[in-house]
C-alpha positions as CSV (number, residue, x, y, z in Angstrom):
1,X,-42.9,4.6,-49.7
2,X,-41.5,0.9,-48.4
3,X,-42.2,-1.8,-50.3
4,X,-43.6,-4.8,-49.1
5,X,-40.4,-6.7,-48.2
6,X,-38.9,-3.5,-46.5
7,X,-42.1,-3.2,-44.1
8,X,-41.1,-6.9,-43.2
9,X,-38.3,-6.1,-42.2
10,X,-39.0,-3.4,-40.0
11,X,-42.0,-5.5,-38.6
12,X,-39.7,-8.3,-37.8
13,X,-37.5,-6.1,-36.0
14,X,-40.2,-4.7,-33.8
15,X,-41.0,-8.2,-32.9
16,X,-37.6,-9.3,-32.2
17,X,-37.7,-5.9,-30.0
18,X,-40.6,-6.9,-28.3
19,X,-39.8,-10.5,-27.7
20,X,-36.6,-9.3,-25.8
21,X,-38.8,-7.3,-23.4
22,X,-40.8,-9.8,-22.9
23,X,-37.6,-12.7,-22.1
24,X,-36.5,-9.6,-19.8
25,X,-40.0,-9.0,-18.1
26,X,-40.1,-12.9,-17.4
27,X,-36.4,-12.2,-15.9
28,X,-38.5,-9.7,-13.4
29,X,-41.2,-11.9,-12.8
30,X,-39.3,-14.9,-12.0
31,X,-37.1,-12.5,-9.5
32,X,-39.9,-11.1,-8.1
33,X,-41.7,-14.6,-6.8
34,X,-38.5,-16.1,-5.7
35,X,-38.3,-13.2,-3.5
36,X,-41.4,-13.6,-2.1
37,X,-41.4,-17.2,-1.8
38,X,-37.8,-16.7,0.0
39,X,-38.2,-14.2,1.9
40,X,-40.3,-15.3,5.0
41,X,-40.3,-18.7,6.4
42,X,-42.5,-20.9,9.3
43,X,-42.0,-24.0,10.2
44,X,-41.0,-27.6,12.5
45,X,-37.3,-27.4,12.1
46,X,-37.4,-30.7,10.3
47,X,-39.9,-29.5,8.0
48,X,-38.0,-26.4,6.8
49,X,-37.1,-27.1,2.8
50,X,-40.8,-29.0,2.4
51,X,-42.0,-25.5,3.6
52,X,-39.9,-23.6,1.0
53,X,-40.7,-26.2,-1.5
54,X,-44.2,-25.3,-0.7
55,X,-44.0,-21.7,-1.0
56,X,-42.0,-21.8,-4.5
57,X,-44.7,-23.9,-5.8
58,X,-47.5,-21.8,-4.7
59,X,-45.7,-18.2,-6.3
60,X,-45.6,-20.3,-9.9
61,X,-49.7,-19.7,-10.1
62,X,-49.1,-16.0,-8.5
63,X,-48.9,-13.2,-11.1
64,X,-46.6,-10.5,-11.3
65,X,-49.1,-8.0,-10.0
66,X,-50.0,-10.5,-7.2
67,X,-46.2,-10.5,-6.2
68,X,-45.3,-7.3,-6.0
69,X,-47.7,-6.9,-3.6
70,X,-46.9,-9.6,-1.4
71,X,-43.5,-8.1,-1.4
72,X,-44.7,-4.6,-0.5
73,X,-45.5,-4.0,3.4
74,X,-43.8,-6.9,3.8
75,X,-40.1,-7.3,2.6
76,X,-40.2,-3.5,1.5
77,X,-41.5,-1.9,4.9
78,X,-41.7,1.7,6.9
79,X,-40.4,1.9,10.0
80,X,-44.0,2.4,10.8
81,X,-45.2,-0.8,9.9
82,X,-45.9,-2.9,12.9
83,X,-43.8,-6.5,12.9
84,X,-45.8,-9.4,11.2
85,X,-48.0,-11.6,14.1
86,X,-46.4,-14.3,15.0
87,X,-47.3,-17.6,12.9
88,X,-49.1,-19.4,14.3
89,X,-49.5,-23.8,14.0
90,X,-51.0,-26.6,14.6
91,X,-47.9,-28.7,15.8
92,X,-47.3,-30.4,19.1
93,X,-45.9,-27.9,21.5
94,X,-43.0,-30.2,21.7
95,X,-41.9,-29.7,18.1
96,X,-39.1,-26.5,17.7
97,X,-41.0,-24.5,15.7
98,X,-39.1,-21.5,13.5
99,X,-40.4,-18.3,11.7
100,X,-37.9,-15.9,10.1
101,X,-38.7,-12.5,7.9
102,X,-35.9,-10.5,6.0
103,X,-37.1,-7.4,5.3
104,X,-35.7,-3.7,3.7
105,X,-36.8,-0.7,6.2
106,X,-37.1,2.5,3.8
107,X,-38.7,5.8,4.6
108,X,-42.0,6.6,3.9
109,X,-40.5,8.7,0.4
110,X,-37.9,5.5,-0.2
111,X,-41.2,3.0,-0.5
112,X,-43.2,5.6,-2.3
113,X,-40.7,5.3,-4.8
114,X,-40.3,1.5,-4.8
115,X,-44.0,1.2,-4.7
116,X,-43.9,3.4,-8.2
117,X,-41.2,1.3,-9.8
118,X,-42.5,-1.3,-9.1
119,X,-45.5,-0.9,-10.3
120,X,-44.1,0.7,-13.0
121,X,-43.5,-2.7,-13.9
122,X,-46.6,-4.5,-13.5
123,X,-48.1,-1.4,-16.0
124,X,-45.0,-2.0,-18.3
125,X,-45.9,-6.1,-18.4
126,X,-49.5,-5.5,-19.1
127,X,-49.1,-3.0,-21.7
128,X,-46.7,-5.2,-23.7
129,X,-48.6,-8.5,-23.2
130,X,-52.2,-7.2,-23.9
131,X,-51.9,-3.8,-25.5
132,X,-49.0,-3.6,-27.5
133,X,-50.8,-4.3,-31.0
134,X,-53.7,-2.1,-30.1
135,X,-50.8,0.9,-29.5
136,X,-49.1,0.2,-32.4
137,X,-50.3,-0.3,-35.9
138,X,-47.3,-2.1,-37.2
139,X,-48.9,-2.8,-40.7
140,X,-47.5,0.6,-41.3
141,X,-43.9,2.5,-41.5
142,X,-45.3,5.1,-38.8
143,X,-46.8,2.5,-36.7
144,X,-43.6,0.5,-36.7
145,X,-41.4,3.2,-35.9
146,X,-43.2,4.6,-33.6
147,X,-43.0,0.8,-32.0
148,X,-39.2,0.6,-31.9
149,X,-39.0,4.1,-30.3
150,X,-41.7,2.5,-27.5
151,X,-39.6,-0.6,-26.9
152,X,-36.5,1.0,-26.7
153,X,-37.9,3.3,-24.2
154,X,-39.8,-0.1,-22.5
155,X,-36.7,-2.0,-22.7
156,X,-34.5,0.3,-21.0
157,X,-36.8,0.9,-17.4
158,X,-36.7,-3.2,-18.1
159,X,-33.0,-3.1,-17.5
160,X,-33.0,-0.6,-15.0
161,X,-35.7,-1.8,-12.4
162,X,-34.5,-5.7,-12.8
163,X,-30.8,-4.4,-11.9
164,X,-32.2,-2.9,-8.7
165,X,-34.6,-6.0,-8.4
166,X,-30.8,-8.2,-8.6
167,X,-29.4,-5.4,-5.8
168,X,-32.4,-6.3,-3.5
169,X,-32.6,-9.8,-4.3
170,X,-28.4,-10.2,-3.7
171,X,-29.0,-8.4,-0.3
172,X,-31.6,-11.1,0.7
173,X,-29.6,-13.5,-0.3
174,X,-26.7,-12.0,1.4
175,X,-28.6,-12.0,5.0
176,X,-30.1,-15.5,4.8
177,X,-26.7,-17.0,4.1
178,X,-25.2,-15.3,7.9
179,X,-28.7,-17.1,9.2
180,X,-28.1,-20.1,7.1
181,X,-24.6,-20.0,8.5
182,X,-25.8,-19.5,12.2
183,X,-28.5,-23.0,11.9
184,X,-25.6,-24.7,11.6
185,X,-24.0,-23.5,14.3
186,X,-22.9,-24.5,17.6
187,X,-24.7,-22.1,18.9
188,X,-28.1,-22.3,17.5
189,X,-27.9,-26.0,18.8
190,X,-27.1,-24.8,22.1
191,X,-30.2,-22.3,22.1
192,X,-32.8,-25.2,20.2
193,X,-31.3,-28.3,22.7
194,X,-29.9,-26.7,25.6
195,X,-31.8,-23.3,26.1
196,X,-28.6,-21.4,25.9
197,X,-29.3,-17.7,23.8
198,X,-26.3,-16.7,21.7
199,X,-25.7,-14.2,24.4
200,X,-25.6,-16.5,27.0
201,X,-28.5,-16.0,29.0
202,X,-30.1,-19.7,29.6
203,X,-33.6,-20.4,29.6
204,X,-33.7,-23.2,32.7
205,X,-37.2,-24.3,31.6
206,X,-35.6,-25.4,27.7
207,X,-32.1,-26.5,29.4
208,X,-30.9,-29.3,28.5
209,X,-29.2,-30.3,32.0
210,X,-32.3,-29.4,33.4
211,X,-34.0,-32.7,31.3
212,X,-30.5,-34.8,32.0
213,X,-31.3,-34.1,36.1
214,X,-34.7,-34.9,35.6
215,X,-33.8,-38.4,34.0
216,X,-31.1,-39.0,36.7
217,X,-33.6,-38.0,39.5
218,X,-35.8,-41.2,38.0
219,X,-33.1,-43.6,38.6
220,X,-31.6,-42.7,41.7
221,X,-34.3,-41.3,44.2
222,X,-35.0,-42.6,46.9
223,X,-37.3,-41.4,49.4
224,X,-38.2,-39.1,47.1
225,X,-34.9,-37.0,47.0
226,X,-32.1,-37.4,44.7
227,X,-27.9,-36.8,45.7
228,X,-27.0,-33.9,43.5
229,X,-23.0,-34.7,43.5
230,X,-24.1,-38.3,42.6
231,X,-26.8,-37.4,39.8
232,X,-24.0,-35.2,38.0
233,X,-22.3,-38.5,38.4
234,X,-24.5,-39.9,36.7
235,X,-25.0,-37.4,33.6
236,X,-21.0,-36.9,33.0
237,X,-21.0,-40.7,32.1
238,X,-23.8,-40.6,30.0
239,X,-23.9,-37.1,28.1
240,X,-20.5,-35.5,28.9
241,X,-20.9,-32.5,27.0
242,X,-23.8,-31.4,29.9
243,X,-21.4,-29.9,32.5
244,X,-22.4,-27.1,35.1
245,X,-19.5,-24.7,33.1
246,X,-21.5,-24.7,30.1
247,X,-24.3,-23.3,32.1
248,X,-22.2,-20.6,33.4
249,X,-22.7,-22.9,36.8
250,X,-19.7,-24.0,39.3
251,X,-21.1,-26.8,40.5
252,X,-24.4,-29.2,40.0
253,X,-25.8,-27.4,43.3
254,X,-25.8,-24.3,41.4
255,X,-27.5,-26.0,38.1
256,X,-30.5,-27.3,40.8
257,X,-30.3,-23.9,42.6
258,X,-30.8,-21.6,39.2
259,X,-33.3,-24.0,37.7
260,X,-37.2,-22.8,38.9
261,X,-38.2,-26.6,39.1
262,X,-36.1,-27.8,41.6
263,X,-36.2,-27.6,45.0
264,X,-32.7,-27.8,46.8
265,X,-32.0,-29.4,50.2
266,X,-29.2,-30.4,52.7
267,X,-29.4,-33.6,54.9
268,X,-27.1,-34.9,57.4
269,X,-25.6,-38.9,56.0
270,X,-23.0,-40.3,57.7
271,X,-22.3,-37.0,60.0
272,X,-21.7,-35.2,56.3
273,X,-24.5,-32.1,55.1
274,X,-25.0,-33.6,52.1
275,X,-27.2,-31.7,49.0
276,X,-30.0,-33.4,47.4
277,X,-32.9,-32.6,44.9
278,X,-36.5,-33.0,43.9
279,X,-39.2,-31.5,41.4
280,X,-41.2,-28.7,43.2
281,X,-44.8,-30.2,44.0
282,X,-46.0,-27.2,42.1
283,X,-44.2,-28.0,38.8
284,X,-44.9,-31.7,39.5
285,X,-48.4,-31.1,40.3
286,X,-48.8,-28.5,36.9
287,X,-47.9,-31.6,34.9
């Protein structure tokens, strides 16, 4: 038989037990909703961090249950599970709107077993936070050792599913530094300002030369047609960085030739065929 001061002991064990599952279960939790919060994003460009700033706010009222399935079907996916619709807002059409996902493809047996694990853990968190006195009579030497052999069991799946939630959480981390790295890029400037894809491809209607030949065409028509050689002229002095080359183009009559809105023509000045340019009356007319 224990005496009264030996049962304290043991009791206070249990409890120093169970309060270090629980500090490790927070660990989890705390893991889990940053991941959620982190791993999809929509927004203005400018907006980006209030957006995150949002998120993370809204995951602090979410419970662990609550998270784990925001993060299933959506950062842990099948290759059967369609892509996320595209988000959709309520900006001006003239704001560069962004919406990135990072999510983990697993087989349909990979996320079975996710799915169980993680659950795993929302059971686990419940049955320590509500249940744990009801299981365990701890008034007693039984009920107390029969408590330590529970939370040493508890603690150790603890340690075990919040290393793989760190693995995850690392490789998330991992992929939204390369596309942290590539928004502040050259390139991703060239594709947001100029239309040019990383790949090189150009979007004419986004182009940024496009826009510059535009603004020239306003201050130098006349008759209602602009002189090409003269317009590019015009841009080089203003915004030098806007060159045909960095279009892939050889000249400014090939930037007005490749772009859909202009129309291209030659007259005859001063017994020289010279090229000038206008809007199409279509495009004109469509705005």
């Amino acid at each position: 038989m224990l005496n009264e001061e030996d049962l304290q002991i043991l009791q206070q064990d249990v409890q120093r037990m169970l309060g270090r599952c629980l500090l490790r279960l927070q660990q989890y939790e705390r893991l889990t909703k940053a991941m959620v919060a982190n791993h999809k994003l929509s927004g203005p460009l400018h907006g980006l961090e209030r957006a995150r700033a949002a998120q993370t706010d809204g995951m602090s009222r979410r419970t662990l249950g609550a998270s784990v399935g925001d993060l299933l079907g959506s950062y842990f996916v099948t290759d059967r599970v369609d892509p996320p619709e595209e988000t959709k807002n309520n900006s001006s059409e003239n704001v560069n709107w962004l919406a990135m996902q990072t999510s983990i493809v697993l087989s349909d047996e990979d996320f079975t077993r996710v799915e169980h694990e993680l659950r795993e853990m929302v059971d686990l968190r419940n049955r320590l936070v509500h249940h744990f006195i009801d299981q365990h009579d701890i008034s007693s030497k039984d009920g107390c050792r029969g408590a330590q052999d529970a939370l040493v069991i508890a603690e150790s799946r603890i340690d075990q599913n919040l290393a793989k939630l760190r693995e995850w959480a690392n490789g998330m981390n991992i992929a939204q530094q390369v596309m942290s790295d590539f928004f502040n890029s050259a390139e991703l400037e060239d594709w947001v300002v100029n239309g040019i894809a990383p790949d090189g491809t150009v979007n004419w209607n986004a182009a940024g030369i496009v826009s510059d030949l535009q603004e020239a065409f306003v201050v130098m028509a006349t008759g209602g047609w602009a002189p090409v050689v003269e317009a590019g002229k015009w841009i080089v002095e203003r915004y030098p960085t806007q060159l045909p080359a960095k279009y892939g183009c050889n000249s400014w009559r090939q930037v007005v030739h490749e772009a859909p809105i202009f129309e291209l023509r030659y007259f005859e000045m001063n017994g020289e065929r010279t090229a000038y340019y206008r809007e199409k009356e279509s495009h004109a007319k469509s705005l």
